[in-house]
C-alpha atoms as one frame of an Amber mdcrd trajectory, in Angstrom:
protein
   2.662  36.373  -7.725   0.682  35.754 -10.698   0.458  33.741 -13.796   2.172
  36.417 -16.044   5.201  37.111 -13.510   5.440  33.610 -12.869   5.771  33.216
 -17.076   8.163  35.814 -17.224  10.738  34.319 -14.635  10.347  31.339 -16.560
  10.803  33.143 -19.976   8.222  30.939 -21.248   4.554  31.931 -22.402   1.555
  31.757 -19.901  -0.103  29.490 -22.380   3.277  27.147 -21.398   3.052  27.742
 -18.070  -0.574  27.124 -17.685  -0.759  23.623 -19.243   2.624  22.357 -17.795
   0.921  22.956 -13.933  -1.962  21.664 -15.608  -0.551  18.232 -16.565  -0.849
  18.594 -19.937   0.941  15.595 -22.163   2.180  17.632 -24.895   4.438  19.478
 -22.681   8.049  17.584 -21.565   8.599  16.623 -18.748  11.733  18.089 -17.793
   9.159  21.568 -18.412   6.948  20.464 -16.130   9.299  19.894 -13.787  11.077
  23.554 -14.142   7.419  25.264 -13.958   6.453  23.334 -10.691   9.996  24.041
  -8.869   9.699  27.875 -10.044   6.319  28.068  -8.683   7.181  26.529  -5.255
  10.433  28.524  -5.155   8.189  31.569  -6.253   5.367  30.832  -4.228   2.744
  30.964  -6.925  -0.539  29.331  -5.995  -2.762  29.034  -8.900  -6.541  30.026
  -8.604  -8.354  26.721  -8.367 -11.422  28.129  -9.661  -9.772  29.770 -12.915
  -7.876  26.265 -13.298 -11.419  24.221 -13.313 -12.835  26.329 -15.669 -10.086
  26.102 -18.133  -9.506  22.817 -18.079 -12.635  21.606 -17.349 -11.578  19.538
 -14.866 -13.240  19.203 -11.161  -8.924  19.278  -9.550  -9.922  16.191  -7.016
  -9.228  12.401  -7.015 -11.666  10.384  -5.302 -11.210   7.676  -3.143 -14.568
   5.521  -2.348 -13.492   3.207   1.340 -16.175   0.607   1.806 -16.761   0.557
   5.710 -15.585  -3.109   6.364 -12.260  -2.113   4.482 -11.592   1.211   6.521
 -11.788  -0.719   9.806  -9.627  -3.383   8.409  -6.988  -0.834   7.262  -7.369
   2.233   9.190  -3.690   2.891  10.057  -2.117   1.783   6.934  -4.835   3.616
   4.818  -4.297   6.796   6.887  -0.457   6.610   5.996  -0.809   6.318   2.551
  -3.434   8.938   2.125  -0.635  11.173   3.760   1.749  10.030   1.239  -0.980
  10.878  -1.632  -2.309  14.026  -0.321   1.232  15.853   0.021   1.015  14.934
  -4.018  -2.056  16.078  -4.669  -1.067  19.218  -2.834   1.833  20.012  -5.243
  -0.083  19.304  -8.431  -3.069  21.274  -7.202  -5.485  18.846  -6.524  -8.292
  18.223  -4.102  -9.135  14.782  -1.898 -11.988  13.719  -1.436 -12.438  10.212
   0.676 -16.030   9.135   1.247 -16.603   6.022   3.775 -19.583   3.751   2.586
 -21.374   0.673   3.408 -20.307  -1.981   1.513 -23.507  -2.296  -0.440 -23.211
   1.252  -1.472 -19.757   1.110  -2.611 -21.655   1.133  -6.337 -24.023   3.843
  -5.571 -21.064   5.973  -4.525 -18.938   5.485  -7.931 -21.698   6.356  -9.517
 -22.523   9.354  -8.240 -18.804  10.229  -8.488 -19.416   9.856 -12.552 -22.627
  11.573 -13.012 -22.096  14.675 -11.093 -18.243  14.668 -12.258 -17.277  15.301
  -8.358 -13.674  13.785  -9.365 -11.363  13.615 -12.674 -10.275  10.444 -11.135
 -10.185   7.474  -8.108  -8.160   5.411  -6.530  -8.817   1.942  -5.881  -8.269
   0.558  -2.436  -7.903  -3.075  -0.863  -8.115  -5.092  -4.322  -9.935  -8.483
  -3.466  -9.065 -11.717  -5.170 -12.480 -11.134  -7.292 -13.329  -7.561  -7.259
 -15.810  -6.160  -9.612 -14.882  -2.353  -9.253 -12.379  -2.264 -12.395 -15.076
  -3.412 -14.473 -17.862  -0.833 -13.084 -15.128   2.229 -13.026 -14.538   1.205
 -16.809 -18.203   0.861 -17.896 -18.674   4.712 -16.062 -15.805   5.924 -18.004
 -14.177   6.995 -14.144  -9.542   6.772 -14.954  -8.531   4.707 -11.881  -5.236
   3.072 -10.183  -5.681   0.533  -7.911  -3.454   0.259  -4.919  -2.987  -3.947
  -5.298  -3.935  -6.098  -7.656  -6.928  -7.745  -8.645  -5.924 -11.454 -10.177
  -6.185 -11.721 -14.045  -6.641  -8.313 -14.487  -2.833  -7.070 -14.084  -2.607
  -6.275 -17.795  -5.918  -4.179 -18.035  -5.679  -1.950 -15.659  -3.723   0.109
 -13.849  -1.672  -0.273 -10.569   0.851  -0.422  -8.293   1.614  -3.094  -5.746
   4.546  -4.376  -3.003   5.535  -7.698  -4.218   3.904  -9.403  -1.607   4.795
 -13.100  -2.801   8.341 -12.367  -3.657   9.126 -10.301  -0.034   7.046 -13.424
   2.055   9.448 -15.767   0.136  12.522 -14.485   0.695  11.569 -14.015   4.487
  10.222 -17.458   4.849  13.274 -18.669   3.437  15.473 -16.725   6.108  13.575
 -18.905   8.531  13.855 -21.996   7.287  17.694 -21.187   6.431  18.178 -20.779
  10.409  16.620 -24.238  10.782  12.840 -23.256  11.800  10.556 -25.874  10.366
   7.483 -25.368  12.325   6.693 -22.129  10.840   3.578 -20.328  11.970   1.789
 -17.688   9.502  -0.631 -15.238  10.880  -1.924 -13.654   7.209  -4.487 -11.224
   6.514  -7.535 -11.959   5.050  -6.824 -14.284   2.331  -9.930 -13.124   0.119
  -7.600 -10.027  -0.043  -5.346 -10.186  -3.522  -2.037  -9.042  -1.074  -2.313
 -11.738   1.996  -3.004 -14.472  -1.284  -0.237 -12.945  -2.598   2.094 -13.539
   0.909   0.750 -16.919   1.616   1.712 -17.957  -2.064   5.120 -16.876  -1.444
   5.562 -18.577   2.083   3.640 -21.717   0.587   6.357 -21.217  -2.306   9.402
 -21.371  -0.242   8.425 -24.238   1.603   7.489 -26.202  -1.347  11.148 -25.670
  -3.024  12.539 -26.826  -0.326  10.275 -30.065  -0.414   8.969 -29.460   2.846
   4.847 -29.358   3.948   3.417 -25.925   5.629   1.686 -27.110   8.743  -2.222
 -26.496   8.963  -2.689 -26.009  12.317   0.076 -23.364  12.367  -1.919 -21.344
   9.524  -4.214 -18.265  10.054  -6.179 -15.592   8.322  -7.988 -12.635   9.752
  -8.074  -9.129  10.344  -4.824  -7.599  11.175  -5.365  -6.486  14.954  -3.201
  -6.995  17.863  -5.701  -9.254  19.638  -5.844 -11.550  16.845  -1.796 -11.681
  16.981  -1.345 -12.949  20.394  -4.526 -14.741  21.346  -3.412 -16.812  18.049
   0.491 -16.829  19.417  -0.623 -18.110  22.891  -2.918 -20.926  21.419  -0.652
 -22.185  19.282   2.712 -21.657  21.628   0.789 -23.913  24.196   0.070 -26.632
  21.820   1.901 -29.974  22.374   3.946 -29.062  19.439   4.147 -25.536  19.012
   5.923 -23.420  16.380   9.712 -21.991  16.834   8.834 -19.343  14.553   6.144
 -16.865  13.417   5.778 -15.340   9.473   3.389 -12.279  10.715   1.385  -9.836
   7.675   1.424  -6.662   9.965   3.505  -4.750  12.287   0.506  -3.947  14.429
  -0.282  -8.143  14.794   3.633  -9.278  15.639   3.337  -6.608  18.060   0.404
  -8.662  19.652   2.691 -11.782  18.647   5.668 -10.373  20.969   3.266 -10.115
  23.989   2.245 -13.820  24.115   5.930 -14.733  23.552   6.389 -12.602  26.747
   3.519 -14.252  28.348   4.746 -17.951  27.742   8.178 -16.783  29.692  10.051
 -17.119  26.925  12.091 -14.371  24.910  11.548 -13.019  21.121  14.597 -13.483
  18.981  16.174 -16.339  21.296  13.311 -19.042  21.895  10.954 -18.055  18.873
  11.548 -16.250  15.829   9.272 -13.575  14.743   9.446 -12.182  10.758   6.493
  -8.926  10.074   5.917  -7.019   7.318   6.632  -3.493   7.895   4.959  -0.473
   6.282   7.204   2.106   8.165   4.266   3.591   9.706   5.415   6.540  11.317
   3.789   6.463  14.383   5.161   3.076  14.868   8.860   2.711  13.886  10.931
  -0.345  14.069  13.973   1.287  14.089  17.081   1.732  15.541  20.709   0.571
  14.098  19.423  -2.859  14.606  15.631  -2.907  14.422  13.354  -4.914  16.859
  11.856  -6.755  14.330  13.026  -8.454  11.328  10.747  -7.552   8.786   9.700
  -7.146   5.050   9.779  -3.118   4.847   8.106  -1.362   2.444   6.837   2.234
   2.852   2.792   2.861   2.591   3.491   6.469   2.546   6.044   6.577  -0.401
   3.560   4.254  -2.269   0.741   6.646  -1.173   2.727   9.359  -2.998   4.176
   7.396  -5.628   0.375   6.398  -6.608  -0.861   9.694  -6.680   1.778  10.998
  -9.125   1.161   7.683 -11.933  -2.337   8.594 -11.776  -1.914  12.629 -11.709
   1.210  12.017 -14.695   0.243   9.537 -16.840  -3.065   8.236 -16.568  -5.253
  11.730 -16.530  -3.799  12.946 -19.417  -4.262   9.599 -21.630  -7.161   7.592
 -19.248  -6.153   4.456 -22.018  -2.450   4.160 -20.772  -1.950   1.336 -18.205
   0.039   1.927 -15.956   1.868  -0.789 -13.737   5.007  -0.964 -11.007   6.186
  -3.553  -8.558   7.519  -1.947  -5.081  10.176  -4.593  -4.053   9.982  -4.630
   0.015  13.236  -4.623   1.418  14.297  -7.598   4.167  15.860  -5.950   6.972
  17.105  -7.857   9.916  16.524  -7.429  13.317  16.767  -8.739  16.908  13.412
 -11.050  16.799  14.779 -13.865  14.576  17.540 -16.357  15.379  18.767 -19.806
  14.992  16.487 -22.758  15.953  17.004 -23.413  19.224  19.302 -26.127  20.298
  16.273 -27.465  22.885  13.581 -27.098  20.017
């Protein structure tokens, strides 16, 4: 299968053909679409080498992981490079991922922009003050950032979970079942999502009238350690919480083992709310799921990412691009009334 069969099924011109799998703007979408299901039903695989020197392009998207963020991340990043890569696959591009040291996170862009390895990058882990957008702009690099970076959300380009809207409504499930000692185990807060989820729990209690409680607050990296080594401190406290608000499926599982620990049972003497990224190699399923949670898919993000930037922001690098991911609340068999003895 070739360019000129696949044309002819089509009954549209090569030239057509040829800048519709190339992402061209000036053709519709609803052509694009038809080209790209022929060629997959056809099996057409154009030749990457012919499509880089016709449109001048290098067919990768770049994604630059400073080393501090990749261990922070590692699971969650790995599910939503899936989710990107199957995209890339169908549009015909290449990833490439490159793992730096921090301090050569600039280094790396830059050498990205001079040697034109990439059309394009995505942006990882946003921090509450990040000076990538600014350095990507000045090099002339099209970007979407996976987050936000504060201040910035009408100049550039991203997509997001609303992280203080889903931590709001879950905090307020909580505190609707009577919980008032209310634990949070957050990411790191310098990071634009756990600000994000601690503004929304901070939000709900505040409505309400009601104080969070210091000692019941944490921020770190999301490991299972740091879940139940912070569970069993604060569950053997004189006054310890009756619920937890947890940023990570991986840390409530670490949560859940303390509760076990203290003798006590998930669900029935404490209440545990995570977010959930329906990693796939860690489901919380089931027709009612073991945790109550804040679900929002990394993969489908992942994917949903790489076709804004693939779509709309490579053929006009000027458009800005921007969409909220609502997180559904699901609930599960970890969160219940407050307890009677509590």
């Amino acid at each position: 299968m070739n360019l000129k069969e696949l044309s002819q099924a089509l009954e549209l011109s090569q030239t057509t053909v040829s800048r519709a799998l190339n992402g061209y703007p000036e053709v519709s979408a609803e052509t694009r679409s038809r080209v790209e299901e022929m060629a997959r039903k056809l099996g057409y695989a154009p030749n990457q080498q012919a499509r880089r020197l016709a449109t001048g392009r290098s067919m990768s998207i770049g994604h630059v992981i400073p080393r501090s963020l990749h261990e922070m991340m590692n699971p969650v990043f790995m599910e939503f490079i899936a989710g990107a890569g199957e995209t890339y696959s169908r549009h015909g591009y290449d990833m490439i991922i490159s793992v730096v040291e921090d301090h050569n996170v600039e280094a790396a862009y830059r050498e990205i922009a001079s040697k034109k390895k990439t059309d394009a990058v995505m942006v990882h882990g946003p921090r509450s003050s990040d000076e990538r957008p600014a350095l990507l702009k000045e090099l002339g690099l099209p970007f979407l950032i996976h987050g936000r970076v504060p201040g910035l959300e009408h100049a550039t380009s991203w997509i997001d979970v609303n992280n203080g809207r889903a931590f709001e409504r879950a905090t307020n499930l909580l505190l609707d079942l009577g919980h008032r000692r209310i634990a949070l185990l957050n990411g790191l807060e310098d990071m634009d999502f756990a600000a994000r989820r601690r503004a929304g729990f901070d939000k709900a209690h505040h409505d309400r009238g009601l104080q969070t409680i210091p000692e019941l607050l944490r921020a770190a990296d999301m490991t299972e350690p740091y879940g139940a080594d912070s569970a069993l401190e604060m569950l053997k406290s004189p006054e310890p919480p009756t619920a937890f608000m947890v940023s990570s499926m991986i840390t409530a599982i670490g949560v859940a083992r303390a509760i076990g620990l203290c003798g006590l049972k998930i669900g029935r003497d404490i209440s545990v709310i995570t977010h959930d990224d329906a990693l796939s190699f860690l489901p919380n399923c089931g027709d009612v799921p073991i945790f109550t949670c804040t679900r929002s898919s990394v993969r489908d993000a992942g994917s949903r990412a790489a076709q804004l930037l693939i779509e709309k922001i490579l053929p006009n690098p000027d458009t800005i691009v921007s969409e909220h991911l609502e997180a559904e609340l699901i609930i599960g068999q970890s969160t219940g009334p407050l307890p009677t003895q509590a």
